[in-house]
C-alpha positions, 0 to 999 in steps of 0.5 A: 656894715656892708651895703647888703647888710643895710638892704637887708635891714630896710627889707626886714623892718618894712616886713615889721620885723623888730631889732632884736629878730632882725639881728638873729637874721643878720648876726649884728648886734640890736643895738647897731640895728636900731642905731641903723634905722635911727640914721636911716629914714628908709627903714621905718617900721610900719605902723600896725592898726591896733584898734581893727578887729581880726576874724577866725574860723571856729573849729567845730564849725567853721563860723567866723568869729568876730575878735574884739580888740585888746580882749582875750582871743576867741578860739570857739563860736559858742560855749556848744562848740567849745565843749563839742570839740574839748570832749572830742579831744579829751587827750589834750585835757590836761587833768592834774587832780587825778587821785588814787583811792580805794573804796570803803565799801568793797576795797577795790582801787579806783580813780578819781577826777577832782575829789579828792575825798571820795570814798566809794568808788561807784553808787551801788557801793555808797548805797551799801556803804551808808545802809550798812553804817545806818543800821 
């Protein structure tokens, strides 16, 4: 291990950086980067508060958002803000249930979202549909 090599450890392990990322950077295996620090009390990885809160900006409204630590991360203000902004971005829904049927009433096809057992494929067609099996 050259002496630029080990400057070059000391530097990324102040940056917080792990053994495993370190050793992609520098080509050395992880194992010689930790048996490295281990020997080198220069290169001591930082220590990260856990328990401080982080803040970010809603993207609806740009309100900050208080972040509790050890809880899934905020990425909206409000559930307003959260349904303003997936139903101005409907192309990144990811919609799986998508389901193919025809009606039962005027046969045409159609798509449905999430029923999978509809039958009509508007109200005017169940309308007609339930008269035209009631009477």
């Amino acid at each position: 291990m050259t002496n630029e090599q080990k400057d070059k450890i000391r530097q990324l392990r102040n940056e917080g950086m792990g053994y495993k990322e370190i050793s992609d950077v520098i080509g050395l295996s992880s194992e010689a980067i930790r048996s490295f620090c281990r020997r080198d009390n220069k290169s001591i990885r930082p220590k990260v508060n856990v328990c401080e809160t982080f803040t970010d900006k809603c993207p609806v409204c740009g309100k900050t958002i208080e972040q509790t630590p050890h809880k899934k991360h905020k990425k909206f203000c409000s559930d307003k803000c959260r349904m303003s902004w997936w139903n101005s971005h409907m192309e990144l829904v990811k919609r799986k249930a998508i389901y193919d049927k025809v009606c039962a009433y005027c046969n045409k096809p159609f798509s449905v979202y999430g029923r999978k057992n509809q039958k009509y494929c508007c109200m005017e067609c169940y309308r007609n549909g339930r008269r035209s099996h009631n009477g």
